[in-house]
C-alpha positions as CSV (number, residue, x, y, z in Angstrom):
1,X,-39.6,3.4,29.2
2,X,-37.1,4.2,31.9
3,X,-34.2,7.0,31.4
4,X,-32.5,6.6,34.7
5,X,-29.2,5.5,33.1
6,X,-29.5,7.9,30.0
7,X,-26.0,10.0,29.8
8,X,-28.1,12.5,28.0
9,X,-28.3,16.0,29.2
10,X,-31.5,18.2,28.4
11,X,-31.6,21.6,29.6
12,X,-35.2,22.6,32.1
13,X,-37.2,25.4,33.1
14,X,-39.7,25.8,35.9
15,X,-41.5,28.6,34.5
16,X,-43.5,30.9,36.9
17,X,-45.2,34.0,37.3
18,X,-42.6,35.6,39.2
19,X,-39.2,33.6,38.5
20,X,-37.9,31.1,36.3
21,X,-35.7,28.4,37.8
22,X,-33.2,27.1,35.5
23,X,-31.3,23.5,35.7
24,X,-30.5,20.6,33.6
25,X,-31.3,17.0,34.4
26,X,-29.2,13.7,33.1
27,X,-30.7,10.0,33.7
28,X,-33.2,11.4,36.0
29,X,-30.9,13.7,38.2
30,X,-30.5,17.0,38.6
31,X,-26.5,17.7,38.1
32,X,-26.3,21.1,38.2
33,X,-27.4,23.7,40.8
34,X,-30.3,25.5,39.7
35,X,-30.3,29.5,38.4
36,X,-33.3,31.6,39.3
37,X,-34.1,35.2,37.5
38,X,-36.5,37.0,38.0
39,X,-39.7,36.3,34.8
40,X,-40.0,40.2,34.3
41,X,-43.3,38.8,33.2
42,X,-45.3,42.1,31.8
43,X,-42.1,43.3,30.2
44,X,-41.9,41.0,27.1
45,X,-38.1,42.1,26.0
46,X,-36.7,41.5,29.3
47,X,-38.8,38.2,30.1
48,X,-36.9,36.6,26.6
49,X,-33.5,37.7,27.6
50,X,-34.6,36.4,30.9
51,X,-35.0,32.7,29.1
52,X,-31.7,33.1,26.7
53,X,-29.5,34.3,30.0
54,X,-30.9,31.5,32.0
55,X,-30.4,28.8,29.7
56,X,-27.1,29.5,28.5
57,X,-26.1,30.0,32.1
58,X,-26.6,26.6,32.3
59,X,-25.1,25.5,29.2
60,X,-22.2,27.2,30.2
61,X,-22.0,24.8,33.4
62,X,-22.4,21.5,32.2
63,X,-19.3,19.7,31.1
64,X,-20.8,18.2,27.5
65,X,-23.3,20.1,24.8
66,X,-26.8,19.1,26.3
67,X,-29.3,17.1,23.7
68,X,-32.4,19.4,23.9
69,X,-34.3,21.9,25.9
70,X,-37.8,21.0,27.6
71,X,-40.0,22.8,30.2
72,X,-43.2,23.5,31.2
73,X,-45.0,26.8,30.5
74,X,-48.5,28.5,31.5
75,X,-51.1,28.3,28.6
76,X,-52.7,28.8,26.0
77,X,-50.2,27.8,23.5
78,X,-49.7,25.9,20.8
79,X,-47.3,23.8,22.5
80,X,-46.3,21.5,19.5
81,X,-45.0,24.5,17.7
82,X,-43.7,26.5,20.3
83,X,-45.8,29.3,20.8
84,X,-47.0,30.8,24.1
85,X,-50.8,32.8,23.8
86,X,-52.3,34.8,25.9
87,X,-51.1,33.4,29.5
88,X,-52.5,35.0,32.4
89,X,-49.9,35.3,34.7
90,X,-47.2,36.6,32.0
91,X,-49.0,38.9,29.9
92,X,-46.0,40.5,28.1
93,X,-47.1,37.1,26.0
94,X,-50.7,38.5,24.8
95,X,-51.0,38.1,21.0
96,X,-48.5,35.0,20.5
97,X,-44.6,34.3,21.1
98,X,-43.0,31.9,19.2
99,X,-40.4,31.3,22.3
100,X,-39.3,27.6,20.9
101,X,-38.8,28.9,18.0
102,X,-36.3,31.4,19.4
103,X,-34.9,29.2,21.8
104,X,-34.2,26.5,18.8
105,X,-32.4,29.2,17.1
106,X,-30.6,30.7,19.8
107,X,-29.1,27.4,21.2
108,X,-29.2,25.2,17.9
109,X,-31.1,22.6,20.0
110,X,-34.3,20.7,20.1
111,X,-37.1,22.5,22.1
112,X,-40.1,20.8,24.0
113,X,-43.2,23.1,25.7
114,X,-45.8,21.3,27.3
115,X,-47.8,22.8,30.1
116,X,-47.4,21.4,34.1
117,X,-50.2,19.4,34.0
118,X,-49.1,17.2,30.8
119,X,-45.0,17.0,32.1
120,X,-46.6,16.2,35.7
121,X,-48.6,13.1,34.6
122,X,-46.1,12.1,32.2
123,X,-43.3,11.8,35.1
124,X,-45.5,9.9,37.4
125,X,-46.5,7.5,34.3
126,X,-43.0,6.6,33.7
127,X,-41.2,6.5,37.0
128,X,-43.8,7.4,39.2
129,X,-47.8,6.3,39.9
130,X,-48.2,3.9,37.2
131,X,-45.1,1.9,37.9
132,X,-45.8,1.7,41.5
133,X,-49.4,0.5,41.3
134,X,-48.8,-1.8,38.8
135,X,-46.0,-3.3,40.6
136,X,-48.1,-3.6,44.1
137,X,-50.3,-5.3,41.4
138,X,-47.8,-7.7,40.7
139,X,-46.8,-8.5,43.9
140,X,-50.1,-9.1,45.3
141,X,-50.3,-11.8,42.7
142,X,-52.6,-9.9,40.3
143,X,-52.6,-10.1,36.9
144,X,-53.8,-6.9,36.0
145,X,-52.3,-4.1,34.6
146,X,-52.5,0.0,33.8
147,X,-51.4,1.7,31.2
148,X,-53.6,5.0,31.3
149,X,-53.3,7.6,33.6
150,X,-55.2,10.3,34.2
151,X,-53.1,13.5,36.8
152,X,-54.2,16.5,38.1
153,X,-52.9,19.2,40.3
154,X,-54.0,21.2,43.1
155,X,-53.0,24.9,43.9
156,X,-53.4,27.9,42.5
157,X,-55.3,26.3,39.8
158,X,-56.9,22.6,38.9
159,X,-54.4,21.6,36.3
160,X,-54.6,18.2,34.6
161,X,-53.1,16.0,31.8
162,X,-53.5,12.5,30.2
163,X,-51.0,9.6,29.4
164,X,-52.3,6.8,27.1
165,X,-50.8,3.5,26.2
166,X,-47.1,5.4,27.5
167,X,-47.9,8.5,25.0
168,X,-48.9,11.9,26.8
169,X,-51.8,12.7,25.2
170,X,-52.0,16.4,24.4
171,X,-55.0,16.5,21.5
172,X,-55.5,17.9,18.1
173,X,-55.4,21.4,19.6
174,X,-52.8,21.4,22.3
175,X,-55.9,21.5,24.8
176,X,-56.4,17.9,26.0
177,X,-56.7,17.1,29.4
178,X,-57.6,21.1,30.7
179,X,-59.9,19.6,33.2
180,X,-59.9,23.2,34.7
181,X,-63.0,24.3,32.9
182,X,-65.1,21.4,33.8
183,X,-68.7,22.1,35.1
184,X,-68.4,23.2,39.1
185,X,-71.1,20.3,40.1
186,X,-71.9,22.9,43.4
187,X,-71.9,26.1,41.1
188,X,-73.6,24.7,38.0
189,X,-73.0,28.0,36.3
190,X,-69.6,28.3,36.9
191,X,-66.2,26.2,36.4
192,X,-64.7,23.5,38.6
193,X,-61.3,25.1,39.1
194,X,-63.9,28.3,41.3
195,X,-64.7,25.2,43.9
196,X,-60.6,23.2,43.0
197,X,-58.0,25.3,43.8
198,X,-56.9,28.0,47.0
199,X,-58.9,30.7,46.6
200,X,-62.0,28.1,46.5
201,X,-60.9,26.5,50.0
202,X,-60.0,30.0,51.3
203,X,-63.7,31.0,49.9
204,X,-66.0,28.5,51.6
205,X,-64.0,28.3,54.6
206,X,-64.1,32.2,55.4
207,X,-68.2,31.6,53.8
208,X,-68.8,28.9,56.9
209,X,-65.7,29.9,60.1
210,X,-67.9,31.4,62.9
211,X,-63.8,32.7,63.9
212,X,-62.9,36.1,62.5
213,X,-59.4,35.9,60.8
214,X,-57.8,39.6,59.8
215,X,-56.2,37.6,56.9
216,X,-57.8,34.9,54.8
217,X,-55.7,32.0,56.1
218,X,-53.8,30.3,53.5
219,X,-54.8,26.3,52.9
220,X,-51.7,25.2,55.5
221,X,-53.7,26.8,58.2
222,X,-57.1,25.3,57.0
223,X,-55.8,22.0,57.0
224,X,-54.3,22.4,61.1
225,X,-57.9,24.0,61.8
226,X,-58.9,20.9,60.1
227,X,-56.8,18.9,62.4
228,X,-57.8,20.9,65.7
229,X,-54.8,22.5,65.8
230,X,-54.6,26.5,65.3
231,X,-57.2,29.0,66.3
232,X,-59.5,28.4,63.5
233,X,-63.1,27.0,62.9
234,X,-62.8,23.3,62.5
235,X,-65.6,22.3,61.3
236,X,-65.7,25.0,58.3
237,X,-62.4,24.1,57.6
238,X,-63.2,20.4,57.5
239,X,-66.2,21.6,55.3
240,X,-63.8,23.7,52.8
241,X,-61.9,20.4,51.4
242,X,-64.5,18.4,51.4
243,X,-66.4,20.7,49.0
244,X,-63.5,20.4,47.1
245,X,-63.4,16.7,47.1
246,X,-67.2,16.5,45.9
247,X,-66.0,19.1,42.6
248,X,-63.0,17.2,42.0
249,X,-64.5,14.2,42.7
250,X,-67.5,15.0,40.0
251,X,-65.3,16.1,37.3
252,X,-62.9,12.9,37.5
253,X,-66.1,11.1,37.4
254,X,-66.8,12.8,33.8
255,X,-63.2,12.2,33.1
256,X,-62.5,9.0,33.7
257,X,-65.9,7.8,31.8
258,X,-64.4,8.6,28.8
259,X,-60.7,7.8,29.7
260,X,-60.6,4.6,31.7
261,X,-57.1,4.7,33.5
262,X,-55.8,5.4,36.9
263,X,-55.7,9.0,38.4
264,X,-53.1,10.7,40.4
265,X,-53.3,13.8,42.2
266,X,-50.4,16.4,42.5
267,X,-50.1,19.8,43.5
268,X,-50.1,22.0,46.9
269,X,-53.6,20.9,48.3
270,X,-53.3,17.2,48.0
271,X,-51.4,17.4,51.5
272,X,-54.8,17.9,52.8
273,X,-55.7,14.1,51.1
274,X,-57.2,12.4,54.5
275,X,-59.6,15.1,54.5
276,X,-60.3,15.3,50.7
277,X,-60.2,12.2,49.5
278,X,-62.5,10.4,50.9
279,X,-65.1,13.2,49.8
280,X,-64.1,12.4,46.1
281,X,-64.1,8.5,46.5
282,X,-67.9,8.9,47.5
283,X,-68.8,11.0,44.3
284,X,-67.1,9.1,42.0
285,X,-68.8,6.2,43.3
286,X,-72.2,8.0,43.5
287,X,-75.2,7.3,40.9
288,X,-77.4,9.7,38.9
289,X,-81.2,9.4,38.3
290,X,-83.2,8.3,35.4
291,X,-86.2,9.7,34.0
292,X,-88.2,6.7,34.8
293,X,-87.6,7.0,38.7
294,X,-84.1,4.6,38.6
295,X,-80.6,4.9,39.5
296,X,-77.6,4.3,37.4
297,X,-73.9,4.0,38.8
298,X,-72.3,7.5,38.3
299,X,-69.3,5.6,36.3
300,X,-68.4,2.2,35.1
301,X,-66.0,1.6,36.9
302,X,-65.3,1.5,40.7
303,X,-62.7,3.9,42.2
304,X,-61.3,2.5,45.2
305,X,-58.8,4.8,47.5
306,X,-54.9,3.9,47.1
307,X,-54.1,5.7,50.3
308,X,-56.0,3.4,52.4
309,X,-54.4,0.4,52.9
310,X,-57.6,-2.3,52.8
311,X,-58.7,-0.3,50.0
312,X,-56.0,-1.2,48.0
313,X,-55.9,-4.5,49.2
314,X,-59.2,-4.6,47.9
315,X,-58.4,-2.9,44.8
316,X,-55.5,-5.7,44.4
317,X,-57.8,-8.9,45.2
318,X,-60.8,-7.6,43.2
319,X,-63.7,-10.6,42.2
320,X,-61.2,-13.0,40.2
321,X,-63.0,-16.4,40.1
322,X,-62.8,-19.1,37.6
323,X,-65.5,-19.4,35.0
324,X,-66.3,-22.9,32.8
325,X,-66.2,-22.8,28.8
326,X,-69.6,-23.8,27.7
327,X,-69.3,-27.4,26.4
328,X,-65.8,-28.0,27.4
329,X,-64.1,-28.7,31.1
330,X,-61.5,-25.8,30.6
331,X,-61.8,-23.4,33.3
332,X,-60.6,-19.6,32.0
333,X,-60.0,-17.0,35.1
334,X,-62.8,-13.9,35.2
335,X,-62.8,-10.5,36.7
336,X,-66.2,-9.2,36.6
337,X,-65.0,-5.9,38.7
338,X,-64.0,-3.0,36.4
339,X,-61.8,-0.8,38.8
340,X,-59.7,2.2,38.9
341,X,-57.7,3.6,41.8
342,X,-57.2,7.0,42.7
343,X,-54.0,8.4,44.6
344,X,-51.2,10.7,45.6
345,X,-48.0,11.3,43.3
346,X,-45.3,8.9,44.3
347,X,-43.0,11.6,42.9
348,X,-43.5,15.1,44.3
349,X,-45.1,17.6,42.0
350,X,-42.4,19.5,41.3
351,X,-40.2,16.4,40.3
352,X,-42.7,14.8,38.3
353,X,-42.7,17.7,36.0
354,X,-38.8,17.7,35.5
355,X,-38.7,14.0,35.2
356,X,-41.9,14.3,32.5
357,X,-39.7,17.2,31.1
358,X,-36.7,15.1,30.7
359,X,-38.3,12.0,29.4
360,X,-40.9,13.9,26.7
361,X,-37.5,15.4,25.3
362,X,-36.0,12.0,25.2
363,X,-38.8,9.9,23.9
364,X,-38.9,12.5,20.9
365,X,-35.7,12.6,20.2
366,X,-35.6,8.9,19.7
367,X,-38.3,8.5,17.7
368,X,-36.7,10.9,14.9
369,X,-35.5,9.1,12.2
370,X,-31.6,8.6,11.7
């Protein structure tokens, strides 16, 4: 399900804590220059005419009536209906705001709300991860295929979302995929976003740098301190995202047991990768104890690092031999290795999101009935 030659126009938001960014996208394209206002986020009558001024702006500048309105916005919500809860970082929303309801009545116009996470995974599924992967698949002369994929984002917050079978999955509640509140495996009694996000690299590396800093530095400087440049502590930087590679690492273990699919990673901190990575390749390949003494593989599957080239080659090859049917001379081709791969978005975070944006409006809109 590809949209890249779709003449239809839906109307986007990037929605923030500080500004909204307004644009419209058509056949995967951005076509017309995007409009930023201030969110006016604790002032709840100026934060809607904030969304009606934006969007019509837009409207206003695109040469043909666009098909539908789709964006991301910060949860809780009840997405499917429209209605933002009590959002952090835009608290004139405490106690409910039925913005796509508005918006529907305002422009006459289908309106989509999913949160980052969900419209992140969604783009890389359809035009992003998936596609790639499967086609290096392909190419390498592999017969095996993906449709699942698991995303998650890292920044100000560990944000995640789930696509099955081509379907973003968002559950009976609005609340699949919110990988956030995980168990922390290093903090036990706290959640995984404290030890999967900036403040928790800021946190452990000011916890371990033997350097004074009169500013925490932000995780672009951790990650040069990381790579000996800067006037940082190296090691304690090095130790920051790789404590965050064991917590993501540990909660996409747990994910992906129940999930099966691929998993890309998005967001501000997966430039530090070559430093993370590897960290979370070891724990999702880890084992846990049994009560009897043993060990047990920590998942099913094995995850094998996209971003390192004989990994993937690996990953592509896997154990394919042929195997004989009992009482017969037919020979019938055998995988024993159950496998996932793990890697960056092929689309940009910010991109995947419009893109998901775009194409969850679409795929709705053709599925209503004449």
């Amino acid at each position: 399900m590809r949209f890249d030659n779709d003449h239809r126009t839906v109307m986007t938001l990037d929605a923030g804590g500080t500004n909204f960014v307004f644009s419209a996208i058509q056949g995967n394209r951005e076509i017309v220059a995007p409009i930023t206002l201030s969110s006016n986020a604790h002032d709840l009558p100026r934060c809607l005419e904030s969304l009606v001024t934006g969007f019509t702006k837009i409207r206003d500048a695109l040469g043909e009536k666009p098909v539908a309105i789709s964006f991301a916005f910060p949860g809780p919500a009840d997405y499917p209906a429209g209605i933002i809860g009590n959002t952090p970082n835009l608290t004139a929303f405490r106690g409910g705001v039925a913005i796509g309801p508005m918006l529907q009545e305002q422009f006459q116009l289908p309106v989509f709300l999913n949160n980052d996470g969900d419209l992140f995974v969604y783009g890389e599924a359809i035009s992003g991860f998936l596609p790639y992967v499967n086609q290096r698949l392909r190419d390498g002369g592999s017969t095996k295929q993906y449709q699942n994929l698991i995303g998650i984002t890292l920044g100000t917050g560990f944000g995640g979302g789930i696509v099955r079978n081509g379907e973003l999955y968002l559950g009976d509640n609005s609340s699949a995929g919110e990988i956030w509140v995980t168990r922390n495996k290093l903090h036990p009694q706290a959640f995984a976003e404290e030890g999967a996000s900036i403040r928790a690299v800021q946190r452990v590396y000011l916890a371990h740098s033997r350097v004074a800093h009169p500013t925490p530095p932000t995780p672009k400087e951790i990650y040069e301190f990381a790579c000996g440049a800067g006037q940082g502590d190296r090691q304690a930087a090095i130790l920051a995202f790789q404590e965050m590679g064991e917590v993501v690492g540990d909660a996409l273990a747990d994910a992906v047991t129940l999930l099966d699919g691929l998993i890309v990673i998005g967001g501000g901190l997966s430039a530090a990768a070559a430093i993370f990575l590897p960290r979370l390749i070891e724990e999702m390949n880890g084992s846990l104890e049994s009560l009897g003494g043993g060990r047990v593989d920590r998942t099913e599957v094995k995850a094998f690092n996209l971003e390192d080239e004989p990994q993937f080659a690996a990953f592509i090859r896997g154990e394919a031999r042929d195997i004989t049917v009992p009482g017969t001379s037919r020979k019938v081709r055998y995988d024993p290795l159950k496998r996932i791969g793990v890697g960056l978005s092929r689309l940009g975070t910010s991109r995947a999101v419009a893109l998901g944006a775009y194409a969850f409006a679409l795929h709705n809109l053709d599925r209503l009935p004449e």
